[in-house]
Structure formats: C-alpha cells, structure tokens
C-alpha positions as a Markdown table, in Angstrom:
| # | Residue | x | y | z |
|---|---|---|---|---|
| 1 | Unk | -10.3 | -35.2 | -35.8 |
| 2 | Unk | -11.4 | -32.0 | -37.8 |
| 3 | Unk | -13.6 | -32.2 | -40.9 |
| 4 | Unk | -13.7 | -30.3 | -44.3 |
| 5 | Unk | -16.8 | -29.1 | -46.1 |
| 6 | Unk | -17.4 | -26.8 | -49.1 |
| 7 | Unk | -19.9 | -23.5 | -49.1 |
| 8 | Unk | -19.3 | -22.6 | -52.4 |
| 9 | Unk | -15.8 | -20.6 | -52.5 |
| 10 | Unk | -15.2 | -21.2 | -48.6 |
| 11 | Unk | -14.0 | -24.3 | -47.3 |
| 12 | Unk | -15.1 | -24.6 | -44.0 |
| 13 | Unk | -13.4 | -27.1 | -41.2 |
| 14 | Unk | -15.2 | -28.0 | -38.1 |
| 15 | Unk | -13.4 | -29.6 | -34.7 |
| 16 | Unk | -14.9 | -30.5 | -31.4 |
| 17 | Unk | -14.0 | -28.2 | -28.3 |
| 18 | Unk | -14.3 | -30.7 | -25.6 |
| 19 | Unk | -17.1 | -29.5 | -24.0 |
| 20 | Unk | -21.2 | -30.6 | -24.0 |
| 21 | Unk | -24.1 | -28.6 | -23.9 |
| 22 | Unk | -25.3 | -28.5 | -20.4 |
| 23 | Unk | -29.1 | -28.8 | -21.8 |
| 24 | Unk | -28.9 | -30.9 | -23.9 |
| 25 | Unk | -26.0 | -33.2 | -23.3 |
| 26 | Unk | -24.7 | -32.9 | -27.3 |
| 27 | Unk | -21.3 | -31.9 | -28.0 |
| 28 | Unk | -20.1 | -28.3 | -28.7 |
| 29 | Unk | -18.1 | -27.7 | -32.2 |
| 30 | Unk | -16.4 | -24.8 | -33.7 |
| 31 | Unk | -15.7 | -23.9 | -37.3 |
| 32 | Unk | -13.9 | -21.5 | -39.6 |
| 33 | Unk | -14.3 | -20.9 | -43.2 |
| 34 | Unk | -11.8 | -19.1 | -45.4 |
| 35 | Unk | -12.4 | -18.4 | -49.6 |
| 36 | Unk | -8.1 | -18.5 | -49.5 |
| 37 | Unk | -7.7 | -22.1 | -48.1 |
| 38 | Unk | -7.4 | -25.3 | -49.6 |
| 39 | Unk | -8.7 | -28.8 | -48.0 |
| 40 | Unk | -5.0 | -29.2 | -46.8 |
| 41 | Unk | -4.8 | -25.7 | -45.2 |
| 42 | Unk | -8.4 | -26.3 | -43.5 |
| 43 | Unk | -7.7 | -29.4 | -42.1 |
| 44 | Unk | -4.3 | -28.3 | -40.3 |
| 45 | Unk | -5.8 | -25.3 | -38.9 |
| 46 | Unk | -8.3 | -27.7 | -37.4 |
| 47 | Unk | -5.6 | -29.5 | -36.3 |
| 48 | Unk | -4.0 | -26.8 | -34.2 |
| 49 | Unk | -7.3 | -26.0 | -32.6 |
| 50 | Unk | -7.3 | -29.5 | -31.1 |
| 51 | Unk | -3.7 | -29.6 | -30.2 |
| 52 | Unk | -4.5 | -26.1 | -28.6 |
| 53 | Unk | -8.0 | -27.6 | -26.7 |
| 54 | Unk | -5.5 | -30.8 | -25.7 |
| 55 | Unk | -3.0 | -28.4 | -24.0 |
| 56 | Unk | -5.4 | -25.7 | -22.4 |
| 57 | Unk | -4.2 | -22.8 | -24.6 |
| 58 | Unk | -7.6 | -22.4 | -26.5 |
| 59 | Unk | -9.9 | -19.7 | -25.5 |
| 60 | Unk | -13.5 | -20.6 | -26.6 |
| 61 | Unk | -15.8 | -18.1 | -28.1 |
| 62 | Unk | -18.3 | -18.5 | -25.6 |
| 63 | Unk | -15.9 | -18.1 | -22.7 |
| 64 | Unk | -14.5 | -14.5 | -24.1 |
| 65 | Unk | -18.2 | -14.2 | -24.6 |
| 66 | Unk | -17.9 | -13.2 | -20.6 |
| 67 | Unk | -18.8 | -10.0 | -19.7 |
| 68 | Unk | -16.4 | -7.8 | -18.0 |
| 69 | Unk | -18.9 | -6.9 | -14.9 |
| 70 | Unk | -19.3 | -10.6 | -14.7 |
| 71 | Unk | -15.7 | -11.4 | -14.5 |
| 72 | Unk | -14.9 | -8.9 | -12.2 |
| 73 | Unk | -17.3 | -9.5 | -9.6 |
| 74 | Unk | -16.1 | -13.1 | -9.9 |
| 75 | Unk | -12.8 | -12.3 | -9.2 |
| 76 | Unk | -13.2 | -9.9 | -6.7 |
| 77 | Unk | -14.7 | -12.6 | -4.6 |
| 78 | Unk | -12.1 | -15.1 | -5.2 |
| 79 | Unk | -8.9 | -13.0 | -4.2 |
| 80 | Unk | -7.3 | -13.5 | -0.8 |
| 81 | Unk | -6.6 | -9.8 | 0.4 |
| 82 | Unk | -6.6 | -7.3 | 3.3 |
| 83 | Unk | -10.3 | -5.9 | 3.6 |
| 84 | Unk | -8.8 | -2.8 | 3.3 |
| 85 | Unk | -7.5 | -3.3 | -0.7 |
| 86 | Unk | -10.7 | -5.3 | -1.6 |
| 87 | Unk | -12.7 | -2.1 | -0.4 |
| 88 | Unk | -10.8 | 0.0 | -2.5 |
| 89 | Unk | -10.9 | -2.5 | -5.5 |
| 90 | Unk | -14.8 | -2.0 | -5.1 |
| 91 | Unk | -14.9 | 1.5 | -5.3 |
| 92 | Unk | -12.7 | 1.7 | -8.5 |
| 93 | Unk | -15.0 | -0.9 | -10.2 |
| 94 | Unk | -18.2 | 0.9 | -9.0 |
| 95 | Unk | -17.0 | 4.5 | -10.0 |
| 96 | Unk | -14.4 | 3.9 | -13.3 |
| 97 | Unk | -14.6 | 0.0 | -14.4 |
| 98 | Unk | -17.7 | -0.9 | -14.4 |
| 99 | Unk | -19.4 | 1.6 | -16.0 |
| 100 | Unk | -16.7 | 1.8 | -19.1 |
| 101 | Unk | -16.5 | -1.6 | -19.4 |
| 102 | Unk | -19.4 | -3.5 | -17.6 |
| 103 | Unk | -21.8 | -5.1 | -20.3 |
| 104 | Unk | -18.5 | -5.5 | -23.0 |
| 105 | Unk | -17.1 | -9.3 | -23.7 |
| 106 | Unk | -13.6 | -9.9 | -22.4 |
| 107 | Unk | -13.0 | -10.9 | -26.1 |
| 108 | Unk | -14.2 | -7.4 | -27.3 |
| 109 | Unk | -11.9 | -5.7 | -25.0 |
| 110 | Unk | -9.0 | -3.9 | -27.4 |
| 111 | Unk | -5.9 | -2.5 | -27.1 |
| 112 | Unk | -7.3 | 0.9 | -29.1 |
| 113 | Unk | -9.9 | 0.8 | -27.1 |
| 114 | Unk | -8.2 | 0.6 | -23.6 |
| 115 | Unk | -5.4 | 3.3 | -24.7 |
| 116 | Unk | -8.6 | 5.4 | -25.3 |
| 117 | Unk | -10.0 | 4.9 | -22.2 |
| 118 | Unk | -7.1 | 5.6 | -20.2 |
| 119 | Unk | -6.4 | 9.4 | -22.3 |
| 120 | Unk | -9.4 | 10.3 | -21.1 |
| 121 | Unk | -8.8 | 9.1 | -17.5 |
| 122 | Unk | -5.4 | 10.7 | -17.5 |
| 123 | Unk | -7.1 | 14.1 | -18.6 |
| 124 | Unk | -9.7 | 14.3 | -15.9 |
| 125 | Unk | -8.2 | 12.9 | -12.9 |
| 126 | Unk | -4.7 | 12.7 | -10.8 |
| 127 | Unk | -1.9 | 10.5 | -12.0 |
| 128 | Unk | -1.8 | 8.4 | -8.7 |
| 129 | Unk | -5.8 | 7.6 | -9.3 |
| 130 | Unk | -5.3 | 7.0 | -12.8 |
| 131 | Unk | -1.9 | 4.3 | -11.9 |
| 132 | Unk | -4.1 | 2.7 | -9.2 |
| 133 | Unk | -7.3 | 2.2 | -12.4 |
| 134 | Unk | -4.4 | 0.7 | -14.6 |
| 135 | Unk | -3.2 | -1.8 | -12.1 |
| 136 | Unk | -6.6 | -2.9 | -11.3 |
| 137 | Unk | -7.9 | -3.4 | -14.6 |
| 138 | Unk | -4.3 | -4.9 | -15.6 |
| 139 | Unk | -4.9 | -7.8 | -13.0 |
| 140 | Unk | -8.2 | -8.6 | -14.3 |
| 141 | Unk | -7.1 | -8.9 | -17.6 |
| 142 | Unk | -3.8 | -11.1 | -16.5 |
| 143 | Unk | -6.3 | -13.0 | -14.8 |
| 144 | Unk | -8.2 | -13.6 | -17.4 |
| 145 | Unk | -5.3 | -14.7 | -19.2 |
| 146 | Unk | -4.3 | -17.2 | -17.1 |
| 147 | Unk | -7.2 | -18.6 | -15.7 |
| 148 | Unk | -8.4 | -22.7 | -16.6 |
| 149 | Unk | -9.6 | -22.3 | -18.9 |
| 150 | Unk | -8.3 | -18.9 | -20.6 |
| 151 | Unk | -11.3 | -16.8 | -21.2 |
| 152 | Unk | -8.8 | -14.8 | -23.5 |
| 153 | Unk | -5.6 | -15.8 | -25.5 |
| 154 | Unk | -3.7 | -12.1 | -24.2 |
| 155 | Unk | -4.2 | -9.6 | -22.3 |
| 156 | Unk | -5.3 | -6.1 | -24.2 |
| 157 | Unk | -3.1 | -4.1 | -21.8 |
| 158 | Unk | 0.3 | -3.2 | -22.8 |
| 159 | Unk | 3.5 | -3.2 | -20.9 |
| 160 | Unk | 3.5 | 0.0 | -19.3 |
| 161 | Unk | 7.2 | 0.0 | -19.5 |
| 162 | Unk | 6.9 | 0.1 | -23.6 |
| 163 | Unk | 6.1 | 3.9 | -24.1 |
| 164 | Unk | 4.8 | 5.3 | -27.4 |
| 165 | Unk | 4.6 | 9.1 | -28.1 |
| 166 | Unk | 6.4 | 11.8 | -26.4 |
| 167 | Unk | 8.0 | 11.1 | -22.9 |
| 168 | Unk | 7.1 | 13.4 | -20.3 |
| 169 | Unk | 9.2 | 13.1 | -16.7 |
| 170 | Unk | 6.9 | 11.5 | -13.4 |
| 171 | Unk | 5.9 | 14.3 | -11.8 |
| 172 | Unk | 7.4 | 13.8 | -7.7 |
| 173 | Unk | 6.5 | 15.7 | -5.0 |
| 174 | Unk | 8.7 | 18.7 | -4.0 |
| 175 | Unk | 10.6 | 18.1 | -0.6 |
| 176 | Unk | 12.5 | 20.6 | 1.2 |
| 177 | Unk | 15.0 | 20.5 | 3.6 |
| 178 | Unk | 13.8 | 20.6 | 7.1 |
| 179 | Unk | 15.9 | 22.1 | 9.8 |
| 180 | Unk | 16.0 | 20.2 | 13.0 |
| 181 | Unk | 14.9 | 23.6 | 14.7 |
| 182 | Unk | 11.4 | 23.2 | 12.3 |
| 183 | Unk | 11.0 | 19.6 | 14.4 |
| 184 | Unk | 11.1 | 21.2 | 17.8 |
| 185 | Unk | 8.9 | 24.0 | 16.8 |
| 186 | Unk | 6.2 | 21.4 | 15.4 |
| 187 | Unk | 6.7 | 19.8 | 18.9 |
| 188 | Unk | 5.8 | 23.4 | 20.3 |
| 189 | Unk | 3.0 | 24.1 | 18.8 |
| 190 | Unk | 1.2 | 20.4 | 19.0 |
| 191 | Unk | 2.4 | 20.9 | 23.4 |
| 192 | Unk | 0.4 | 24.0 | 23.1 |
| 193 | Unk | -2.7 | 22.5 | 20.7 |
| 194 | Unk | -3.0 | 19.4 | 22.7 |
| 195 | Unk | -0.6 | 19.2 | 26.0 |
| 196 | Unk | 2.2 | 17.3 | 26.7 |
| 197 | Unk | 1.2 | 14.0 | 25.0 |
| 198 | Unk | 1.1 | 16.2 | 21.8 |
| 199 | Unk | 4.9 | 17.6 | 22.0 |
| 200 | Unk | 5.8 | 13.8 | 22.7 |
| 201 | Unk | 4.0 | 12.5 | 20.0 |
| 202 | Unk | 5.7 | 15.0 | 17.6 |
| 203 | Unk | 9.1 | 14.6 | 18.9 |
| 204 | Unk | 8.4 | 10.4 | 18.5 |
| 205 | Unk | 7.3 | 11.3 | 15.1 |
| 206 | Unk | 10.7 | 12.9 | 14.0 |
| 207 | Unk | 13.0 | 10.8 | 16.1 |
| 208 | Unk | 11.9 | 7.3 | 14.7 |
| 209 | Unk | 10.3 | 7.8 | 11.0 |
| 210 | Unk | 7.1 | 5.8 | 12.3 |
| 211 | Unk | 4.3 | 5.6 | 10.4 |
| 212 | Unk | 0.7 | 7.7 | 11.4 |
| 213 | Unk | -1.1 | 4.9 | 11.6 |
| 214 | Unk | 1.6 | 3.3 | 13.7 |
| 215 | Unk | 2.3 | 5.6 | 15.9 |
| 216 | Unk | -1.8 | 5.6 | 16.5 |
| 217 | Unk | -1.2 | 2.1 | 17.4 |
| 218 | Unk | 1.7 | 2.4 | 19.4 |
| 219 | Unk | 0.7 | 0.6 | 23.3 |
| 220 | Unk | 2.1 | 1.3 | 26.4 |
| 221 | Unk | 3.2 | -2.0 | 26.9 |
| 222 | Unk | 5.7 | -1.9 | 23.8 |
| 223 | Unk | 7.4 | 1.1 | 25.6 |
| 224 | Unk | 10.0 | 1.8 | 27.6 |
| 225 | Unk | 11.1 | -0.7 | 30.5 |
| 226 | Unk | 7.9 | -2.9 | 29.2 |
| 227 | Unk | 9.4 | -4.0 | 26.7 |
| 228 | Unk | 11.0 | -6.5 | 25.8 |
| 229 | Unk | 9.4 | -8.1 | 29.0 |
| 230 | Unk | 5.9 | -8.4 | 27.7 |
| 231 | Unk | 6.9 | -10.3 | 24.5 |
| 232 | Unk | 5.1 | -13.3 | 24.2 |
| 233 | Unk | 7.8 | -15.1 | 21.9 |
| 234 | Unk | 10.4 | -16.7 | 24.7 |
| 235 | Unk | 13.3 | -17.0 | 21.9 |
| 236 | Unk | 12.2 | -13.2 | 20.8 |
| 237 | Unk | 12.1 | -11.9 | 24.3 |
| 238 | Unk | 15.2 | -13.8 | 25.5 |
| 239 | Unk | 17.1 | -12.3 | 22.1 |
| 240 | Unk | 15.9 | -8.8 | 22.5 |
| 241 | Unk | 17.1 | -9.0 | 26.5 |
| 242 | Unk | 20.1 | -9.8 | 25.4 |
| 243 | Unk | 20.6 | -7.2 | 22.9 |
| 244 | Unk | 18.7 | -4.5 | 24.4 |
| 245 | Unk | 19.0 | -4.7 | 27.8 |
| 246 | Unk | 22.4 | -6.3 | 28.4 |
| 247 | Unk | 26.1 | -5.2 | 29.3 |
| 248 | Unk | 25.6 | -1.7 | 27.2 |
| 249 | Unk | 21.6 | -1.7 | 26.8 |
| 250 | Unk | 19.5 | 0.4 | 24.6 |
| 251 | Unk | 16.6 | 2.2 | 25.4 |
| 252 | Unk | 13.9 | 1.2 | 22.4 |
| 253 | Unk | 10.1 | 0.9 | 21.8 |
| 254 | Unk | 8.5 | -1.7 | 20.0 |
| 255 | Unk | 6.5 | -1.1 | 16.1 |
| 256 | Unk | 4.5 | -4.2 | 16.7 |
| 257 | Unk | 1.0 | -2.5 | 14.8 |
| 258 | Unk | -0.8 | 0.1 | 13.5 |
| 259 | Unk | -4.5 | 1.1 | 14.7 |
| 260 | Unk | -6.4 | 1.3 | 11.1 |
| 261 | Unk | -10.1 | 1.5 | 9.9 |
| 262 | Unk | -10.7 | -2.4 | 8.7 |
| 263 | Unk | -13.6 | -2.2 | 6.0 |
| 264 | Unk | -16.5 | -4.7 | 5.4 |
| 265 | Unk | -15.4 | -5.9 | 1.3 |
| 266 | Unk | -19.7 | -6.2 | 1.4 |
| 267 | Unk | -20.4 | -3.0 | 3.3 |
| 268 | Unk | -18.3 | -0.7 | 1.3 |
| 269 | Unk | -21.0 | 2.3 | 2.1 |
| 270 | Unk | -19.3 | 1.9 | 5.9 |
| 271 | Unk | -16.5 | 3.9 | 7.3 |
| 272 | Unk | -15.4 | 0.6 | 8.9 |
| 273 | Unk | -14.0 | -0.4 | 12.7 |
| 274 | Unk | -11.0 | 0.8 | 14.3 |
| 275 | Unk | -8.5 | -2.4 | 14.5 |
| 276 | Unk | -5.2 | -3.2 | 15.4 |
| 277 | Unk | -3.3 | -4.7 | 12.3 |
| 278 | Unk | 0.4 | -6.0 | 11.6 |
| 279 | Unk | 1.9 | -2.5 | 10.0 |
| 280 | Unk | 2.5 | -2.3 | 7.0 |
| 281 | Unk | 4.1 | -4.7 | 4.5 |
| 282 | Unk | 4.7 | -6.7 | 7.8 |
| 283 | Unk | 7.3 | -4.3 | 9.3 |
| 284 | Unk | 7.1 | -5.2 | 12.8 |
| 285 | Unk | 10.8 | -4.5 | 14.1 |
| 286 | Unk | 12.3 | -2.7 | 17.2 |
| 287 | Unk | 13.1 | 1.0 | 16.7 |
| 288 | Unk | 16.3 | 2.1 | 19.1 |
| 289 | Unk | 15.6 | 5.5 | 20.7 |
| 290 | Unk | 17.7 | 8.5 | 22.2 |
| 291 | Unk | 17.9 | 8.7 | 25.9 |
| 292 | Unk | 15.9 | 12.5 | 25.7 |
| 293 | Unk | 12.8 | 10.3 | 24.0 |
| 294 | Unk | 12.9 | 7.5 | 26.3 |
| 295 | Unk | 13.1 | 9.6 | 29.5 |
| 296 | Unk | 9.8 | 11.9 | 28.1 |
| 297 | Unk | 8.4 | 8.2 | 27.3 |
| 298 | Unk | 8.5 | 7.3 | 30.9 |
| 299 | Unk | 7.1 | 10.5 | 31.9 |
| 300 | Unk | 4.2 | 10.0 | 29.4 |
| 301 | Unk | 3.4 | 7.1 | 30.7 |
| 302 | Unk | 3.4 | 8.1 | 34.2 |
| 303 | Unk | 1.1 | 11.7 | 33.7 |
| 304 | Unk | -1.5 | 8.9 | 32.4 |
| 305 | Unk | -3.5 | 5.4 | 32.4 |
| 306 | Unk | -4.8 | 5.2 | 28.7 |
| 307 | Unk | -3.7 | 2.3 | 26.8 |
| 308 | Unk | -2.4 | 4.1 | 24.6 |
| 309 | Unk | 1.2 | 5.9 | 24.7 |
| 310 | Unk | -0.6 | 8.9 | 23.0 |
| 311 | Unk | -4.1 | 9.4 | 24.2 |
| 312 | Unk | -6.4 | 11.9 | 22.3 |
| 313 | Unk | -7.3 | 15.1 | 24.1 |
| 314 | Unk | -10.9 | 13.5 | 24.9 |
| 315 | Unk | -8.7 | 10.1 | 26.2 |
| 316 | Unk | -9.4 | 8.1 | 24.0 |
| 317 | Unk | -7.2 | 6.6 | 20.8 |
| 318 | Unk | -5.9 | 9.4 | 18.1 |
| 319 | Unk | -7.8 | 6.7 | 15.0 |
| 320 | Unk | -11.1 | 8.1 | 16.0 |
| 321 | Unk | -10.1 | 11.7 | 15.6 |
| 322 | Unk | -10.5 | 14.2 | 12.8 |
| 323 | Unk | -6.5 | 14.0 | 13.1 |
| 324 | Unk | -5.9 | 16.5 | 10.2 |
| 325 | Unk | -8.4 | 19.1 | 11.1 |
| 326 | Unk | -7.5 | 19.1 | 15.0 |
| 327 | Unk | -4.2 | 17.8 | 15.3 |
| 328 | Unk | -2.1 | 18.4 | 12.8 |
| 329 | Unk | -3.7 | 21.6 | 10.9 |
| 330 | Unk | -2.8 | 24.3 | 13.7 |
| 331 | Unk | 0.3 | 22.7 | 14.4 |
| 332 | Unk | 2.3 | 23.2 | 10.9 |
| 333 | Unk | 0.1 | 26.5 | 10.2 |
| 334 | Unk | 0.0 | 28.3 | 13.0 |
| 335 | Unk | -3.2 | 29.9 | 14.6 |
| 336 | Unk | -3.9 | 33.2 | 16.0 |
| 337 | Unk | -4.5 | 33.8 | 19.9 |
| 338 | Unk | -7.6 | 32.3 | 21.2 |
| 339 | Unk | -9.3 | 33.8 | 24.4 |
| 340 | Unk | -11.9 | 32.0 | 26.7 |
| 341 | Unk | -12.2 | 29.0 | 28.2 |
| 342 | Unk | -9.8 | 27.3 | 25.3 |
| 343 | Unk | -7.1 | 30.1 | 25.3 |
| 344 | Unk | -4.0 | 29.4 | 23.8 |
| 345 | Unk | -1.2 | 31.7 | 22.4 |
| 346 | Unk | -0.7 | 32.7 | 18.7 |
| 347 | Unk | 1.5 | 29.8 | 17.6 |
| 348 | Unk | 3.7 | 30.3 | 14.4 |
| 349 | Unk | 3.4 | 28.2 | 11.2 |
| 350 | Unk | 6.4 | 26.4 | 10.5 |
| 351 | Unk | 7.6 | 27.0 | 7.0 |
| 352 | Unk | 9.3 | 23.8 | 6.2 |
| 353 | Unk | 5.6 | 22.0 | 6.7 |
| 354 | Unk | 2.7 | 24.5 | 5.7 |
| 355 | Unk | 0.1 | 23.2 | 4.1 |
| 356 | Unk | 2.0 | 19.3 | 3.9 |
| 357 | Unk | 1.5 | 16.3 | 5.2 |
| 358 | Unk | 2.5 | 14.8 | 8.7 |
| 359 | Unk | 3.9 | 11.7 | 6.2 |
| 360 | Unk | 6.8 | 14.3 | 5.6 |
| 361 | Unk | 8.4 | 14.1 | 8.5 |
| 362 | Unk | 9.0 | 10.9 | 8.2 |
| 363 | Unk | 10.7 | 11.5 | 5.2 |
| 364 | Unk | 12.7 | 14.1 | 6.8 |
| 365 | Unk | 14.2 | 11.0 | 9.0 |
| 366 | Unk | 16.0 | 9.6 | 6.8 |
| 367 | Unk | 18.3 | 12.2 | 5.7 |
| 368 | Unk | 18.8 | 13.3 | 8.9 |
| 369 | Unk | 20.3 | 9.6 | 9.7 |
| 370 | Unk | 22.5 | 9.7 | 6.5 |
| 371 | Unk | 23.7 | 13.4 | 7.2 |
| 372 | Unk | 25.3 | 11.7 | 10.4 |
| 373 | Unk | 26.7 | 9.2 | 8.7 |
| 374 | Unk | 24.4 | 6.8 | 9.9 |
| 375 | Unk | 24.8 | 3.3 | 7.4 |
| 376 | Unk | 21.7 | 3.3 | 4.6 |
| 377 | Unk | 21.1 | -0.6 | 5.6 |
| 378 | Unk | 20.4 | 0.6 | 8.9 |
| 379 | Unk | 18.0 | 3.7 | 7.9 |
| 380 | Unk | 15.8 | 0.9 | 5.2 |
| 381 | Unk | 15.2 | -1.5 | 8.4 |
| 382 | Unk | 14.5 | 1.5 | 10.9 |
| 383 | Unk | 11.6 | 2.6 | 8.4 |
| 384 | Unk | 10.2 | -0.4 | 7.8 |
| 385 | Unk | 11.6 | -1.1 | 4.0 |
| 386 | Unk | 12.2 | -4.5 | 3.0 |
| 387 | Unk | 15.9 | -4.4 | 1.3 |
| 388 | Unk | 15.8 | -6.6 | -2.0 |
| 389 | Unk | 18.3 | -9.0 | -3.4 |
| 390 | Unk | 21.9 | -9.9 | -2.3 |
| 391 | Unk | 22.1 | -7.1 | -0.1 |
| 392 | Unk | 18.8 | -8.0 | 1.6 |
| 393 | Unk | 19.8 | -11.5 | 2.2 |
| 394 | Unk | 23.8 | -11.1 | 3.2 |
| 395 | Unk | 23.8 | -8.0 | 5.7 |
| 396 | Unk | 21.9 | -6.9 | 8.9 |
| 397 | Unk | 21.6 | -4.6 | 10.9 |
| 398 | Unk | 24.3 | -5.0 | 14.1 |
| 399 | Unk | 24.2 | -3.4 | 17.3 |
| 400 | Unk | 26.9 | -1.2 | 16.8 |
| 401 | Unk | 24.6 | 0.5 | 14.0 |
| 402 | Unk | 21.8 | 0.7 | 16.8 |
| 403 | Unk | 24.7 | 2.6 | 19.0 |
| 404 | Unk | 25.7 | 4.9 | 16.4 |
| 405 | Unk | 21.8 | 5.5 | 15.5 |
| 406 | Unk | 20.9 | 6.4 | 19.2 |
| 407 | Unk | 24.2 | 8.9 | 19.6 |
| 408 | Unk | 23.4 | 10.7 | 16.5 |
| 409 | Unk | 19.7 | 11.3 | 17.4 |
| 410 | Unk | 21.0 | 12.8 | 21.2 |
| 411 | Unk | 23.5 | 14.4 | 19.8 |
| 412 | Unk | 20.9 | 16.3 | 17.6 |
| 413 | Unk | 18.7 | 16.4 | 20.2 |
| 414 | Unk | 21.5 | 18.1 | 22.2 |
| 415 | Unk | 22.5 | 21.2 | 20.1 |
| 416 | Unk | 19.0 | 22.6 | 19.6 |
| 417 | Unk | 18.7 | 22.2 | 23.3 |
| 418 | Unk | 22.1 | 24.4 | 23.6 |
C-alpha cells in the first residue's frame, strides 16, 4: 500500500515498484510530491501506480533511464530476419541513429525532438532513405513500447498517416510507355555486347517480368523439358505434369530463387557471399512462356554447360559481375564502334530506357499483359505479388489464363517479327 508524508507544502506518497536492488537485496520505491494535492489525492495516485506495476503498464524511471544505443543494439540482436535486412538495419544505426540518438534515455526521447530530427533528414537526403530511417527508428520505439516490462508508456513517433502542415503530393518515378519494338532492340544490342546468352536473357527479361536477381538465379534444371521433372515434391511434380505437360501442355520455366549477396549481420564491413535464396517475399511460382522463348531456351541450353541458363561472358554466374557497368549500361545507351580485338558495331541507345533501370522492364510487363486483355489476377501472380483479402483467398489463377498469357506474348512476339 502507498504512504503519505508532508515536506512542508508538498505532500509526498511513496509506493513499492516490485523490484529489489540487485546489491543490496532492499526493495526499490518511487515517489511523487505535489504542493496542489491533498492526503486523499496522494494516496489514490499511489494507488494507480500499483494497480499499474500489478498489470505491467508501468514504465519505471530507471528502465526509460535506457539509453537508445543500448536498446538498439539489444534489439538488433534479438530480431529474427534475413541477413540481408539486419545488415542494412546496421548501417542506418551506425550512420543516422546512433549518432543522433545514442547516449539519449528512451524516456528523454520527444515528439518535438524526433519531428526535428527528421526536417533535417528530409532536407539533406532522398525521400526513400529518409522512409527507410523512419521505419527503423519507429520499430524501436514500438518495441520499446511493448516490451515486459515497457521501458516507455508510448511511443514518441507519430502516425505517419496524421499529417500536420502543408501536404505536398509523393513524388513517383516517371514511366513511359515502352514500345514492344524498344524490347527487341534492347535484345540487339545486349546479342551484340555479350552474344547470344545476352539477346536471350533480354528477351526472358521482357517476356516474364522476372526479377534481376532472379533471373541471376535462374538454373538450367528449372528450364524447358527439365522441368517439372526435376521437382523434388512428388504431389508438386505430379500436379505440374498434369497441368503443364498434359493433353494441351505449356511450355514454362520455373522462378524457384534468386542468386543474392547474403551479408554477415557481424561483418557488415564485407560485401558478403553469393547465395541462392527463396525470391523475394517467397514468390516461388511457375511462369508460362511463349513458344519463340522456349524454343531459344532450348537452344541456350544446348550452345552451353554452365549451370546457369545465362552464363556471364567470363562463364561464370551474372551475381559476380559489375552488371550495371558491363551489361546493362551499353545496352540501353548505346556505344560507339569499337575496333580491335573486341570490335563491335555502333549500337543505338534505346530511348524508352536511357539512363533507367533494367527494374523497368519489368514494369513494362505488366501493361503489356493488360493491353491484351490478359486478367489483372493473373498479371499479380505472374510477378510475384501476393493479392490481399477476399480476392486473394477466393480466386486463382486457371489454366485457361496461362493459355491466353502464352498467346498474347507469341502473338506480340509475332508482329515485330513480321
């Protein structure tokens, strides 16, 4: 029970927190005194306390007394993530987080202060950077929250939904419609950068939406006639044989990783090592393809032994490339003739693509799909998207939508070739 006690004008009520000194074994107490309270009002406000300390809501002073460079590295090592996020946590706490807010208590941590911080952020560096600091330092903070027990009673950061001042529209990047004929030269250039592997690979690109880092991961034994044979799964394999390769089958290739750079969390310093992961968000699925692609999949396969449908120029995978520089650069942008014992022609830049990312063309997929009438549930599952609510849980994809994907995509194929 709380207890009262008089310094002069204050009365002052004291209550047990429910915890012991480590040292010395002797139980902890806090107190409050107030000149405007009466015996009554000081008692009942030590009364909440306990009923607070009873039910876990009360937030000790010297548990908000943590530091923020204390809690975070705390929590970093207590989160179950892909290597790959915890590096990039680590590098936003080394270079923003913990040098704003290392040596500060949680309990010190305000509102003013964090809207502050983040005007300054959002004047010296990009929005996306800025969005990934806010996330970051809102989960330590909701963490903190809700952690046994809280080392605060709320979290400083506000909704983000809950705008105050002027509203200015998210910037989003520009996109431009790209001609089927700008797909074909892209697959030009790259069979004159690096060979036939390279006009494949482009043609792959624009044909199925796949990601870069899947289509770096994409294995010869997920192509073509090899699968769905190699499939470990019986039920899988036996299902896809019976869809794929049945009465009216479909030629398709198989999205089952992507070849990434895993990071050390406790070597962040290192670029990290080339592994084969599930793609992204878990998107393994089976991707139908048009007879052209298939048929120059086959003959892919056959001009080489690499495990790899897409081999690097030196043979080995596309991961360990400067990708960018090598790959990609002269093929949206065009070079001049080169002479010598590397010649190649003057190859054109294609508008549509100069100076953009490869990501792009995968955006250009989509639309392609929907121009043709091909159904939006079918475009979501090609790329990968997990559809939410009702219509996520009542409809799939049927085969017939596979049918009408793989005719629109020769069909296109078809009239640039004419």
């Amino acid at each position: 029970m709380p207890w009262i006690e008089w310094r002069g004008n204050s009365c002052r009520v004291r209550w047990e927190t429910g915890k012991v000194d480590p040292k010395t074994g002797k139980k902890l107490y806090e107190s409050k005194s107030s000149t405007e309270w009466g015996e009554e009002d000081a008692y009942n406000y030590g009364l909440d306390r306990e009923s607070d300390i009873r039910n876990h809501r009360h937030v000790a002073k010297a548990d908000g007394r943590l530091t923020f460079e204390a809690w975070a590295n705390l929590w970093i090592q207590s989160i179950e993530l892909d290597p790959s996020s915890i590096h990039s946590y680590r590098k936003y706490l080394r270079a923003q987080l913990i040098p704003e807010w290392g040596p500060v208590p949680l309990n010190e941590i305000t509102t003013l202060r964090y809207q502050a911080w983040m005007k300054r952020m959002n004047a010296n560096y990009s929005k996306n950077y800025v969005r990934s600091l806010r996330i970051l330092f809102g989960m330590l903070m909701d963490d903190a929250v809700t952690h046994r027990p809280p080392l605060i009673p709320m979290t400083p950061v506000p909704q983000h939904k809950k705008r105050r001042g002027r509203y200015v529209r998210p910037e989003r990047e520009e996109k431009t419609e790209v001609p089927t004929a700008d797909l074909h030269l892209l697959a030009e250039n790259a069979r004159q950068v690096w060979g036939f592997p390279g006009y494949v690979f482009m043609l792959t690109k624009a044909y199925t939406g796949m990601r870069l880092g899947e289509m770096f991961g994409l294995r010869r034994e997920f192509v073509g006639p090899n699968w769905p044979e190699c499939e470990k799964d019986p039920k899988a394999r036996e299902r896809a044989l019976a869809r794929y390769c049945g009465k009216d089958p479909m030629p398709v290739i198989r999205v089952e990783w992507q070849h990434k750079y895993v990071m050390d969390p406790d070597r962040p310093e290192d670029k990290g090592v080339p592994t084969l992961a599930p793609p992204k968000y878990g998107s393994a699925r089976t991707l139908v393809i048009p007879p052209f692609l298939a048929a120059l999949h086959q003959q892919l396969l056959d001009s080489h032994e690499s495990e790899w449908l897409f081999p690097a120029m030196s043979g080995g995978p596309l991961l360990t490339t400067d990708f960018n520089t090598y790959y990609w650069k002269p093929v949206r942008d065009g070079v001049d003739e080169r002479t010598g014992r590397y010649a190649r022609p003057a190859l054109p830049a294609v508008e549509s693509f100069t100076k953009k990312r490869i990501h792009l063309l995968r955006h250009a997929h989509g639309p392609h799909l929907e121009e043709d009438g091909v159904a939006d549930l079918a475009i979501e599952e090609r790329l990968g998207h997990v559809i939410q609510g009702v219509r996520g849980v009542y409809r799939h994809v049927t085969p017939e939508m596979e049918r009408k994907i793989v005719t629109v995509l020769q069909n296109r194929w078809e009239r640039e070739q004419s």
